[in-house]
C-alpha positions in Angstrom: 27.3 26.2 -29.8 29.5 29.2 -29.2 31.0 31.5 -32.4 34.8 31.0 -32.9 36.7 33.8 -31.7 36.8 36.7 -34.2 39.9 36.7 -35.8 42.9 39.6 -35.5 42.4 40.7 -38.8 39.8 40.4 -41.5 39.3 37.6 -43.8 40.7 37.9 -47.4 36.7 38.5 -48.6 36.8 41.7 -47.1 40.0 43.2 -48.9 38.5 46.1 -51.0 39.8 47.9 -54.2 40.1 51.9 -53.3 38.1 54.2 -55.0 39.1 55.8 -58.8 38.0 56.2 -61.8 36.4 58.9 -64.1 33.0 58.7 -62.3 34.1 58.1 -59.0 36.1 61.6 -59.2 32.8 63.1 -61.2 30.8 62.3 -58.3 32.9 63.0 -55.5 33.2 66.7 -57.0 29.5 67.0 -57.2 29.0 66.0 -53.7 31.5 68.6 -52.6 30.6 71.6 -55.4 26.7 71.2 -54.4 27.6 70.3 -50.4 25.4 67.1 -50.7 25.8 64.4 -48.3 26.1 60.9 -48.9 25.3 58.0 -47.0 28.3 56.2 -48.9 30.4 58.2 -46.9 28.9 58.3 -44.0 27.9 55.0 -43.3 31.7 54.1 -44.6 30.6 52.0 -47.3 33.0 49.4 -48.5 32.0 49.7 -52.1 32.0 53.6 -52.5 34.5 52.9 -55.5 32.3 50.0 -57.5 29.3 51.8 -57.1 30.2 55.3 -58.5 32.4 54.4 -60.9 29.4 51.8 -62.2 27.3 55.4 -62.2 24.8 54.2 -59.1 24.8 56.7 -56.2 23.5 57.1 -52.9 22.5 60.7 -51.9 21.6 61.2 -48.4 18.7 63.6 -47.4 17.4 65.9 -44.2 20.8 66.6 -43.6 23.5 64.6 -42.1 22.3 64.2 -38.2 20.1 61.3 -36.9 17.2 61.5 -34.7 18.1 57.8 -32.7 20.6 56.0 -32.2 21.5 52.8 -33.8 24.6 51.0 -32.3 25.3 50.0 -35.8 25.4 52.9 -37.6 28.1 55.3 -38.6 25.8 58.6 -39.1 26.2 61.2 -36.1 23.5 61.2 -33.4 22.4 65.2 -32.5 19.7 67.6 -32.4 19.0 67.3 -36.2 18.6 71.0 -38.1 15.6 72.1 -40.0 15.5 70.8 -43.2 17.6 72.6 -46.4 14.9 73.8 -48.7 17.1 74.2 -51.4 18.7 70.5 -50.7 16.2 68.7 -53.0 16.8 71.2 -56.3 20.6 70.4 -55.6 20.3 66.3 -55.5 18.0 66.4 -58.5 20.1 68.9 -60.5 23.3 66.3 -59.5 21.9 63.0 -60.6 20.4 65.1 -64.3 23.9 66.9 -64.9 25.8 63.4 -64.0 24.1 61.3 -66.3 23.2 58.7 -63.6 21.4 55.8 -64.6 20.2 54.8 -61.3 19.6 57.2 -58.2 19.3 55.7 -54.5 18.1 58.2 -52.3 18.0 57.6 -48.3 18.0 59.9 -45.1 18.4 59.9 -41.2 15.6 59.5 -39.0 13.6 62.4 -38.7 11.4 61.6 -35.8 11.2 65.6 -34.8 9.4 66.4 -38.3 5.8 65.4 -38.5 5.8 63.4 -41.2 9.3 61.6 -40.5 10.4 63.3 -43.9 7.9 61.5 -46.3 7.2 64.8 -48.1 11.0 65.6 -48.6 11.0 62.0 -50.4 8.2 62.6 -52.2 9.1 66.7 -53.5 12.4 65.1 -54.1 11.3 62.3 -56.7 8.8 64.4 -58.5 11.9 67.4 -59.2 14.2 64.4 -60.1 11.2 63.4 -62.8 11.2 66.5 -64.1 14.7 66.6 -64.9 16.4 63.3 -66.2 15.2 59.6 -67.4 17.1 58.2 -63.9 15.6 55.4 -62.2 14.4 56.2 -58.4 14.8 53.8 -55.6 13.7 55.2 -52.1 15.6 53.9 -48.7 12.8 55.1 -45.9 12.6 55.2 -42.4 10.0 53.5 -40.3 8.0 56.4 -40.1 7.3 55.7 -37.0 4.3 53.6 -38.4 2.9 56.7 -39.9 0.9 55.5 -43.0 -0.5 58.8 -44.1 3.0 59.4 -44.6 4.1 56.1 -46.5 1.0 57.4 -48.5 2.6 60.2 -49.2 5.8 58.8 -50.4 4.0 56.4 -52.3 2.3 58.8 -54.4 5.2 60.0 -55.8 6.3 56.5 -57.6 9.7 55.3 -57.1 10.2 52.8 -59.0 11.6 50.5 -55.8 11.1 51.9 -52.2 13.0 49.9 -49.4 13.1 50.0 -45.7 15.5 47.6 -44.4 15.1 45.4 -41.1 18.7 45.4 -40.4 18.4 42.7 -37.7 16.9 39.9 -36.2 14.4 41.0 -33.3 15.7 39.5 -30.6 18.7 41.9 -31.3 16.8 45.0 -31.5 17.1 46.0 -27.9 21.1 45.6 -28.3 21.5 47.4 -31.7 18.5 49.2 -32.4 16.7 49.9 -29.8 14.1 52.9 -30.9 12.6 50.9 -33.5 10.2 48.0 -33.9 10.7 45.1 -35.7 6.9 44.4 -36.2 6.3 48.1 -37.2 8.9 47.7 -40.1 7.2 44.7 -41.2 3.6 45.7 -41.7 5.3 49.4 -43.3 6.8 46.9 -45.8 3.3 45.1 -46.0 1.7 48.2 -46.5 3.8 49.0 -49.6 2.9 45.9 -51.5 -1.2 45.6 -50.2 -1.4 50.1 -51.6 1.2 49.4 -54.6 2.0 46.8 -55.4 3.3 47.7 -59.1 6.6 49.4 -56.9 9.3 47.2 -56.0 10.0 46.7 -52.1 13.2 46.2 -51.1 14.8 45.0 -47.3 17.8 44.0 -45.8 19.6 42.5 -43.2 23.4 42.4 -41.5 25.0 39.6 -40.4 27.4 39.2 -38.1 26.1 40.8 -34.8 25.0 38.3 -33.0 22.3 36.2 -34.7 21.7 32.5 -35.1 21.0 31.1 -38.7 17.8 29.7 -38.0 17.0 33.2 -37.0 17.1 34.5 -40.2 15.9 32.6 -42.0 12.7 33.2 -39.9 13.1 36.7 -40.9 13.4 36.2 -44.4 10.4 34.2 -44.0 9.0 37.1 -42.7 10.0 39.3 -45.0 9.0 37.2 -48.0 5.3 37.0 -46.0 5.2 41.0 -46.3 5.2 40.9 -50.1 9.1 42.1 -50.2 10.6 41.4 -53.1 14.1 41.9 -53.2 16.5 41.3 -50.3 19.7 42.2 -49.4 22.5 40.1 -46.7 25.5 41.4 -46.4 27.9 41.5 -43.5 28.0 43.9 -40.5 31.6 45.7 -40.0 31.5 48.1 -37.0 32.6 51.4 -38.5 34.6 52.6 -35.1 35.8 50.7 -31.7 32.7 52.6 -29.8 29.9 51.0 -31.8 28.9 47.3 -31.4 31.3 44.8 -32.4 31.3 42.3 -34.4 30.8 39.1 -33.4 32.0 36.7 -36.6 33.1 37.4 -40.2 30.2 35.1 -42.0 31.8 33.2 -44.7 30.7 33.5 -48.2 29.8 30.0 -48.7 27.0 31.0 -45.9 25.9 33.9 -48.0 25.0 31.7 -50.9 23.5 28.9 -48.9 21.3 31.7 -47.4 20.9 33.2 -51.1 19.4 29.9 -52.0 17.4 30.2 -49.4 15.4 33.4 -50.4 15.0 31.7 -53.6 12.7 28.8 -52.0 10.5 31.9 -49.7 9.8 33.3 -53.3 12.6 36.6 -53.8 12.1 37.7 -56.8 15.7 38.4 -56.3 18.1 38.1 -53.2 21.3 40.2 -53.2 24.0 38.5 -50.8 27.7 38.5 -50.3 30.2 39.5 -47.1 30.3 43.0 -49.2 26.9 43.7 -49.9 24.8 46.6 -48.6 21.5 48.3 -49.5 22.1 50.2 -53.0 25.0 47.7 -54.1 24.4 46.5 -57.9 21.1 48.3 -57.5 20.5 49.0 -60.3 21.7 45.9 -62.0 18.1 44.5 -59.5 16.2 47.3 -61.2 17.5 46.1 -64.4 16.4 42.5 -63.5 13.0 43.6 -62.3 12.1 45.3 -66.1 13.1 42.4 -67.8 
């Protein structure tokens, strides 16, 4: 059966409130006093405002250009630069002088460094440790299946690490076509089977193209690797030139699928048209220490 056409404008769920507030402005300043990128703003994040004004962050590392090529995603594809050694110290001094309670730290794919960037992660949690009581969640490449360097990141304990699989895999040639949905699997695998006191974390977007039964087969996957919290949100394209969206998935859908991870054993599942990766993460951290 065929999708109904996509609508000419989007649904009501997807109205957002700008961005204000105290922390919201306290944060923004940061990012700009200490020239820090964020992956809130550059993967146009729909919940920038909710998210910094509830003190939770996302700070982007190993600069702000991208090895590959996702059709999905809003971060610029070039010949990336050599890594800013002072760009940890920064991040770390940002998230002790902001107070924040909860830290997500991502990064593009470095496929020209030899680690992928794992050391970067790892130098990066440690100087954060050093400085401030703030919770650490990791979102990693694939490392190109490089397990020395999970290893690496690993030793430095976040308290959740996540690597999302975006997608199902019959879409990976369409959207993201330079990874492997198998490698991203058995990197999450690895995380639970070397520690498995850290929290793993995945995700998926909905909306380009998938069938349900299809992920649900995923989250079945997912739940086999030892992943324990999972996010579903929907997929918006963030310009006319990336891949389009093929239906706005209605919220009832979300919680059917919600209920869903509960049966394959989530510890906790995360889902909503509005949902992304470090949304109310720290409310899951929260859950998770209980």
């Amino acid at each position: 059966m065929r999708n109904p056409p996509l609508p000419k404008r989007k649904p009501d769920w997807l109205k957002i409130k700008l961005p204000k507030g105290k922390n919201h402005a306290r944060i923004a300043n940061y990012h700009r006093e200490y020239g820090l990128n964020s992956v809130c703003r550059s993967a146009a994040c729909p919940n920038l405002g909710e998210c910094w004004n509830a003190g939770t962050a996302t700070f982007m590392i190993l600069g702000d250009s991208c090895s590959r090529g996702c059709r999905f995603c809003n971060i610029a594809q070039r010949a990336p630069q050599p890594p800013g050694p002072a760009e940890n110290g920064k991040i770390a001094t940002a998230i002790a002088e902001l107070g924040l309670r909860h830290a997500v730290i991502t990064s593009v794919t470095r496929d020209d460094l030899a680690d992928g960037g794992a050391s970067f992660f790892a130098d990066l949690v440690q100087s954060i440790r050093q400085k401030c009581d703030c919770r650490v969640e990791l979102l990693i490449p694939d490392l190109q299946g490089d397990f020395p360097a999970l290893k690496t990141i690993l030793s430095s304990q976040p308290d959740i690490l996540g690597h999302n699989i975006e997608t199902v895999p019959r879409l990976y040639p369409q959207v993201r076509q330079e990874a492997d949905y198998r490698r991203s699997l058995e990197l999450l695998a690895r995380i639970k089977e070397t520690t498995p006191e850290i929290t793993s974390k995945s995700g998926l977007m909905l909306g380009l193209g998938e069938e349900i039964h299809e992920v649900i087969e995923v989250m079945q996957d997912l739940g086999d690797s030892g992943c324990d919290i999972l996010t579903l949100g929907q997929y918006l394209a963030p310009t006319k030139q990336h891949e389009p969206v093929k239906r706005y998935v209605h919220p009832d859908e979300f919680r059917e699928l919600a209920k869903e991870g509960q049966k394959i054993g989530f510890r906790h599942v995360e889902a909503g048209p509005l949902v992304r990766s470090s949304y109310h993460a720290a409310e899951q951290a929260e859950r998770e220490a209980e």
